[in-house]
C-alpha positions as CSV (number, residue, x, y, z in Angstrom):
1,X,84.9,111.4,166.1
2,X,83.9,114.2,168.1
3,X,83.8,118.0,166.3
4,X,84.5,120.9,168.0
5,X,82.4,123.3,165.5
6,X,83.6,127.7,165.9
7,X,81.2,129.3,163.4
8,X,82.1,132.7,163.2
9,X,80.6,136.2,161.3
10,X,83.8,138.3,160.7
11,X,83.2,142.4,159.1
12,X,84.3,142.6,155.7
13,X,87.3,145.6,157.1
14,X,89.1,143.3,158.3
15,X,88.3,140.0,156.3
16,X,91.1,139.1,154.4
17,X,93.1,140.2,157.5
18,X,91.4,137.9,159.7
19,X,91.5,135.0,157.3
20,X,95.0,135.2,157.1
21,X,95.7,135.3,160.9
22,X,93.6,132.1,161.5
23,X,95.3,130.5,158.8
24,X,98.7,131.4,159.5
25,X,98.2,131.6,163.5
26,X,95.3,131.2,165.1
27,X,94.8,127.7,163.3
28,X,98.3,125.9,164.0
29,X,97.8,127.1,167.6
30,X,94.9,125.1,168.2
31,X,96.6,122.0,166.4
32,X,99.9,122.8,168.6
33,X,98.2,121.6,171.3
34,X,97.8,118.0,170.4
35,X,94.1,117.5,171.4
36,X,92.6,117.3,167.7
37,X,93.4,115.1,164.8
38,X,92.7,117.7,162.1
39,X,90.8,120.6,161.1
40,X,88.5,122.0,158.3
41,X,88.0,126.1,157.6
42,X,84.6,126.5,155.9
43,X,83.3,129.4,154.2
44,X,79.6,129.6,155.2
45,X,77.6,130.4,151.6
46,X,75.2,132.9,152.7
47,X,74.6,136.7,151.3
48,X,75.3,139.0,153.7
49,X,76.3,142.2,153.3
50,X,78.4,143.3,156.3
51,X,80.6,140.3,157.0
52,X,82.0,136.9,155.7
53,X,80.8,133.6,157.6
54,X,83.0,130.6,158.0
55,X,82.9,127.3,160.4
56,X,86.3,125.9,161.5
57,X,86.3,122.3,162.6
58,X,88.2,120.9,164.7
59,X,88.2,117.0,165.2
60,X,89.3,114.8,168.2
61,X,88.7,111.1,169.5
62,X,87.8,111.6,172.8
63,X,85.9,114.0,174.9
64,X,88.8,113.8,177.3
65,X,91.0,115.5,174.6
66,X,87.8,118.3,174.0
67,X,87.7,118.8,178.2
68,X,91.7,119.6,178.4
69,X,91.5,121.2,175.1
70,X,88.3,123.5,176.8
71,X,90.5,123.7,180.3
72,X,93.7,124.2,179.3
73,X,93.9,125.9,176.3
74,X,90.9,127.6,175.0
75,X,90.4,130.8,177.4
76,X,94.1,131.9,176.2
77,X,93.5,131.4,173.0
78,X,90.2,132.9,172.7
79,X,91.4,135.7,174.5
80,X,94.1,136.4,171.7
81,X,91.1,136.5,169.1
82,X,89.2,138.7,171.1
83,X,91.8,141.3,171.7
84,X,93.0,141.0,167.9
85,X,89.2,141.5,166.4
86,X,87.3,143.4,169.8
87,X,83.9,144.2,168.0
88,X,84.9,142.9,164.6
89,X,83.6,139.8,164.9
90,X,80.4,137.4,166.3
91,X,81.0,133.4,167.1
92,X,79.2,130.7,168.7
93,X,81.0,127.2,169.2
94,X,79.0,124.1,168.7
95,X,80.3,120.1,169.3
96,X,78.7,117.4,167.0
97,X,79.3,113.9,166.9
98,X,80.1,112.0,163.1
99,X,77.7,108.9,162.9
């Protein structure tokens, strides 16, 4: 199983806002597109005072799935976050393999 790992430092203005949208959005737009098998939103348990952390999985069985998912889906996607959160937010994606 191959993770597609998006760790991400959201401010604390819009928080609950942004935690809603992924939820309700962002999340079952990514799944929408077939490529991953399921999906894990973690909050990242760290003190910081200007912005909530969290990791959001998402797992597929091949790296073909991760390529088309990367090609074909992601820059749209990304680009809806973006424009929702401009300056809100940091994230850094990161793909692990389960052993």
């Amino acid at each position: 199983m191959i993770v597609y790992n998006v760790t991400v430092k959201v401010e604390n203005d819009v928080h609950e806002e942004w935690l809603s949208w992924m939820k309700e959005t962002h999340i079952p737009e990514v799944m929408e597109t077939g490529l991953f098998a399921a999906n894990n939103m973690m909050k990242v348990l760290v003190d910081d005072e200007d912005g909530v952390t969290y990791s959001i999985q998402y797992k597929t069985t091949s790296w073909e799935n991760l390529k088309e998912y990367q090609d074909k889906h992601a820059p749209l996607l990304q680009k809806k976050h973006t424009e929702k959160y401009q300056g809100k937010f940091v994230a850094f994606r990161t793909l692990l393999e389960e052993v």
